[in-house]
LOVEXBA-656617 format. One line per 8 residues: number of its first residue (from 0); their letters; for each residue x, y, z of C-alpha. Coordinates in steps of 0.001 Angstrom, whole numbers, always signed. Layout:
# residues N
NUM = a = X Y Z; ... $
# end
This chain:
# residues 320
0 = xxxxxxxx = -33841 +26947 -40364; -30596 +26089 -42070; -28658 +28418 -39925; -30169 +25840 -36517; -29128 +22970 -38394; -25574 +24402 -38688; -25778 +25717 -35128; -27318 +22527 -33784 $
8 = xxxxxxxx = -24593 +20805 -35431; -21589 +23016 -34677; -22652 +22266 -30679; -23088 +18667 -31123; -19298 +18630 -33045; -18003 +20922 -30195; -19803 +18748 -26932; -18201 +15602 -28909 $
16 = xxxxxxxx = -14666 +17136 -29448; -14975 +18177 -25599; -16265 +14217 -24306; -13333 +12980 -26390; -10663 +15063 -24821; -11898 +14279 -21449; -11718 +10373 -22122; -8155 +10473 -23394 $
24 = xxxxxxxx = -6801 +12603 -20309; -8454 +9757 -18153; -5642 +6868 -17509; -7194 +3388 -17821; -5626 +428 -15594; -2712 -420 -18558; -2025 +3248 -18508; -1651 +3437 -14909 $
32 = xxxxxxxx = +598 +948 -15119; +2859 +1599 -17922; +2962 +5195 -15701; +4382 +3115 -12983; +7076 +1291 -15068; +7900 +4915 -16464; +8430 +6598 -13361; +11084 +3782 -11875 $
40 = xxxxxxxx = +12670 +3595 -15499; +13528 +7659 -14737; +14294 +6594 -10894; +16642 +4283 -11695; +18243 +6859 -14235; +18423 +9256 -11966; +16582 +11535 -14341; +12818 +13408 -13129 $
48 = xxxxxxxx = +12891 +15088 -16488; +12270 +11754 -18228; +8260 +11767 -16088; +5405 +14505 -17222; +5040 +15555 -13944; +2626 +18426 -13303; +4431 +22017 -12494; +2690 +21931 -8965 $
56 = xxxxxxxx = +3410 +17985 -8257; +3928 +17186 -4557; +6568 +14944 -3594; +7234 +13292 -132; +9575 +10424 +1146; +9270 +8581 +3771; +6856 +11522 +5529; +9163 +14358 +4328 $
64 = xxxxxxxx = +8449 +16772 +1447; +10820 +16312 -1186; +11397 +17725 -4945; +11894 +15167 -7625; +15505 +14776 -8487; +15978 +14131 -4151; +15755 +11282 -1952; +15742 +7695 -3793 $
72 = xxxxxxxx = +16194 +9823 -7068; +19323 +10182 -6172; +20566 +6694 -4567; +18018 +4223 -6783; +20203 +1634 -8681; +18085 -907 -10778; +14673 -1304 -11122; +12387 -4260 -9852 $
80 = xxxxxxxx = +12592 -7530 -11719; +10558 -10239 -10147; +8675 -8697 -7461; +6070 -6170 -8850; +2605 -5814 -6974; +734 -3041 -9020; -2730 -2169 -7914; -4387 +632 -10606 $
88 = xxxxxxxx = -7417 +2402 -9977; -8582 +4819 -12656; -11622 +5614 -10913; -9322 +7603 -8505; -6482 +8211 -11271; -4355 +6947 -9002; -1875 +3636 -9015; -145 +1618 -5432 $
96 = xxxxxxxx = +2728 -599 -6218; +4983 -2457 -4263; +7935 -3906 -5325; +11678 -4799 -4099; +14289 -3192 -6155; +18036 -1925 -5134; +19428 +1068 -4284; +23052 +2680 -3921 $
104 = xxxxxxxx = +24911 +3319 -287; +28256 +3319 +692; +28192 -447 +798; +27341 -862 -2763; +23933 -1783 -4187; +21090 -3354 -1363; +18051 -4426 -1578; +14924 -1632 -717 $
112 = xxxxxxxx = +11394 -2408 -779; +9067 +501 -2073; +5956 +1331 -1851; +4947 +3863 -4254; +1368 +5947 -5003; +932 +8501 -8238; -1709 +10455 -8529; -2369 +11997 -12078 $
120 = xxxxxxxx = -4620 +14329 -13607; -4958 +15323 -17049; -1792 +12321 -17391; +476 +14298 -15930; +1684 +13337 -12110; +385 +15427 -9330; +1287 +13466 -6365; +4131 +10946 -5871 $
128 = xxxxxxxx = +4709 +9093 -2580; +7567 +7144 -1389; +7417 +4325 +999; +11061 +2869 +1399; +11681 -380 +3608; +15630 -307 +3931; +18002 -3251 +5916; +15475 -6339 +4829 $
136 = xxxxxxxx = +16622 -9203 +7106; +18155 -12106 +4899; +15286 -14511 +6316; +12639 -12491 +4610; +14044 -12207 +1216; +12756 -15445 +130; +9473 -13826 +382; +10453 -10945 -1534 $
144 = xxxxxxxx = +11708 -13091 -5016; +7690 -13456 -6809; +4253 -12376 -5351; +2083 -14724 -3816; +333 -16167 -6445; -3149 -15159 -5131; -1895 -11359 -4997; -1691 -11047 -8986 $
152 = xxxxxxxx = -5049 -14003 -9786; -8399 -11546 -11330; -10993 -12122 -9376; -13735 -14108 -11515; -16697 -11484 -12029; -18930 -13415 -9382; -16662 -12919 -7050; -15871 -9561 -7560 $
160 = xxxxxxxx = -16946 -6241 -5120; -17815 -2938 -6225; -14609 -768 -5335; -16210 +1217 -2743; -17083 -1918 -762; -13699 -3259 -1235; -12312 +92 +271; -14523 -304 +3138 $
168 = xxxxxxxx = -13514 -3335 +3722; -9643 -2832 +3881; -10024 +69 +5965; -12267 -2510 +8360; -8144 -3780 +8958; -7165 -1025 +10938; -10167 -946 +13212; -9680 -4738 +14190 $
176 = xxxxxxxx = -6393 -4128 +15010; -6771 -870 +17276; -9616 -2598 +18900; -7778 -6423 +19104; -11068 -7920 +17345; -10572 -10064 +14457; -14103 -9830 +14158; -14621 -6302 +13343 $
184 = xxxxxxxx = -12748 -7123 +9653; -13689 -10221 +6929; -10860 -12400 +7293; -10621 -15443 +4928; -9855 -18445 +7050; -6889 -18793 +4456; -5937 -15277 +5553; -1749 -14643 +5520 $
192 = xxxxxxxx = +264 -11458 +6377; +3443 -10603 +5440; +5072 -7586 +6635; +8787 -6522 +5089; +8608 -10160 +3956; +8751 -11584 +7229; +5123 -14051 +7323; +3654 -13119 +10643 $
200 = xxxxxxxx = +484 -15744 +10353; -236 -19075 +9515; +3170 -20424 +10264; +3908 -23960 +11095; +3228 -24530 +14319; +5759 -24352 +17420; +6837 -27133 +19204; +5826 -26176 +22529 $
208 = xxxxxxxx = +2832 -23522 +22667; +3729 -20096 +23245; +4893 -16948 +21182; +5608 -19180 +18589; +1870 -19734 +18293; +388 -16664 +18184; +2687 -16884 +14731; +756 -20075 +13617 $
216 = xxxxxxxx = -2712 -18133 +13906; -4382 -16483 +11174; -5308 -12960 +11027; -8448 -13039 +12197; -7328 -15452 +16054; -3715 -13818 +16410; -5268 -10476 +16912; -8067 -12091 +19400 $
224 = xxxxxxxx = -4113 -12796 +21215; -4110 -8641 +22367; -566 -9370 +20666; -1163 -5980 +18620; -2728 -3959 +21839; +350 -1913 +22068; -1102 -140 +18368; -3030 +2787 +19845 $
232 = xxxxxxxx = -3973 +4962 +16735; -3641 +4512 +13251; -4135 +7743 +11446; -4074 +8607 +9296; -5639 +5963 +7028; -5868 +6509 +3147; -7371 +3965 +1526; -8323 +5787 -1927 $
240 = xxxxxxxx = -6953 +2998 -4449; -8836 -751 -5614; -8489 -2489 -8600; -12340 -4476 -8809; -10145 -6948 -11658; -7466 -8253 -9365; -9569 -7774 -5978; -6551 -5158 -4618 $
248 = xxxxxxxx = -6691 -2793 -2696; -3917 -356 -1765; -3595 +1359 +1714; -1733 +3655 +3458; -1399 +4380 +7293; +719 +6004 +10039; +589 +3154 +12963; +613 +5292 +16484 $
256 = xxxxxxxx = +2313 +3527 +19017; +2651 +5331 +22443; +4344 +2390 +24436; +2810 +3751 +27642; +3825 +81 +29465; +6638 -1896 +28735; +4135 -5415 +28064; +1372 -6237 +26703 $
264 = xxxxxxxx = -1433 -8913 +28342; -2171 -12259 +25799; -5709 -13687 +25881; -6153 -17514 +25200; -2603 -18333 +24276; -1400 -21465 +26716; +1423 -20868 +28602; +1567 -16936 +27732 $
272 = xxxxxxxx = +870 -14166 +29736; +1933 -11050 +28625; +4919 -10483 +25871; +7578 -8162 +26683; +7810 -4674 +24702; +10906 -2561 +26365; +10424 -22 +23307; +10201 +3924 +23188 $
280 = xxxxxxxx = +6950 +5784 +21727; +7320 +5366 +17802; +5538 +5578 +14283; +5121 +3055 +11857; +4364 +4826 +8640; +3016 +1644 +6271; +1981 +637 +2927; -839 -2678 +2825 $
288 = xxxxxxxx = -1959 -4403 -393; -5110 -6396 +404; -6492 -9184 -1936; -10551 -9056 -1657; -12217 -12182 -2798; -16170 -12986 -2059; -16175 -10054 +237; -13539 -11477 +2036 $
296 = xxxxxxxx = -9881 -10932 +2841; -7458 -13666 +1969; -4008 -11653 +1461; -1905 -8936 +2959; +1166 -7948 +1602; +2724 -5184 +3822; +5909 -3276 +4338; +6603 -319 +6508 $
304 = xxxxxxxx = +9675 +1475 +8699; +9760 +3572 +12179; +9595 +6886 +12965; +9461 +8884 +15912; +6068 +8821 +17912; +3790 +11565 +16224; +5387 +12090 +13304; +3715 +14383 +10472 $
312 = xxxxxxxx = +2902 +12189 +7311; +4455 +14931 +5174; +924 +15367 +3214; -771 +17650 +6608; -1949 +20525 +4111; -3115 +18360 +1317; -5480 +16694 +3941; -9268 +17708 +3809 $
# end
């Protein structure tokens, strides 16, 4: 009998010790992002050795496999300060931020906006992603100095969505704006977009109607305009990361854009017709933060850069 006690005992000790080692390889939502902070601290140094990566991490850049120690590694020049958007998910063990920080070029130090993904297991990095916006007109840096306040407000619990709802519901985004319904997603009525911190709805409106107010719509009318009908595809779409606390969710997408006419036909804007698009085929590889409140969507913070029409995300045998 004594030697089932001690057996009994030795398992219980054993399937503890094993529970407990499991919990501290999980990162919670500070971890996450004290990860973050870590990983641009070594950027900025120029130094990969200073981040426990894992010995089979993946790296890509702007859609193109990298090693650590290349690309911004190399060129990054001092850290964010002000404008820090982190969205932590430990559910996945993954963490989105964007942020606007500087990097070197033969012109001396510019301002970059990045967004970045990690993916850990066992708190080491498996997967790091770089999403670099570079030549940030001067007219959209004043929205690139502090987050919109709603962006970085918790949610009050009532108003809160489980996380797989609030995935759902961000990827909802793309599908109203490949199908030019801003009914197929939950916009907020308060709903505002930024994109490279240019504000591309709910601007003051124009004088005189015309493209000026397809500007001055929210998100939900101004794609009702067929303004976005020259977005074909948008795949693919990886929406893996909320934070439930903040209401964020973090997305990333490869816009398609195959530019097959030169214009495309506005519904119910006076005085518009069509707008003019003399552009080649491109991509538009893109990092969204959406702010999810009541089930609804009430911020997007975006940034993104071109690449040639059907370009390869850089993650094609990771995929599923």
């Amino acid at each position: 009998m004594k030697s089932l006690v001690r057996s009994a005992m030795v398992l219980s000790f054993a399937a503890a010790a094993m529970a407990s080692s499991a919990n501290a390889a999980k990162c919670d939502r500070a971890c996450l992002e004290n990860t973050v902070d870590r990983y641009i601290a070594a950027l900025v140094a120029h130094d990969p050795s200073q981040v426990a990566f894992a010995k089979d991490v993946r790296f890509v850049e702007n859609t193109v496999p990298m090693k650590p120690a290349e690309g911004l590694w190399k060129t990054a020049s001092e850290g964010p300060t002000t404008f820090k958007i982190y969205v932590p998910d430990p559910v996945a063990q993954q963490v989105g931020f964007i942020c606007v920080m500087k990097e070197h070029d033969t012109d001396g130090d510019k301002p970059i906006q990045l967004g970045l993904r990690l993916k850990l297991k066992d708190g080491k990095i498996t997967e790091a992603e770089h999403l670099i916006a570079r030549n940030l007109r001067e007219n959209s840096l004043k929205n690139l100095q502090m987050p919109r306040p709603g962006l970085l407000r918790t949610v009050p619990p009532a108003e809160r969505m489980p996380r797989e709802k609030m995935l759902k519901i961000a990827e909802s985004y793309y599908t109203a704006i490949v199908d030019s319904n801003g009914d197929a997603a939950p916009f907020a009525g308060d709903c505002v977009r930024h994109e490279n911190g240019m504000q591309t709805t709910g601007n003051p409106p124009p004088a005189k109607p015309g493209l000026g107010t397809i500007g001055a719509m929210g998100c939900h009318d101004g794609l009702n305009t067929h303004a976005l009908s020259y977005i074909t595809r948008i795949e693919p779409r990886r929406v893996e990361i909320a934070d439930p606390q903040t209401g964020l969710v973090f997305g990333l997408s490869q816009f398609r854009q195959p530019m097959e006419q030169n214009f495309v036909k506005i519904v119910g804007v006076a005085g518009l017709e069509k707008l003019d698009m003399p552009f080649k085929p491109f991509d538009l590889p893109a990092a969204h933060i959406y702010k999810i409140q009541g089930g609804k969507i009430h911020e997007i913070e975006a940034m993104g850069f071109m690449m040639p029409y059907n370009s390869k995300t850089g993650w094609e045998s990771a995929e599923k």
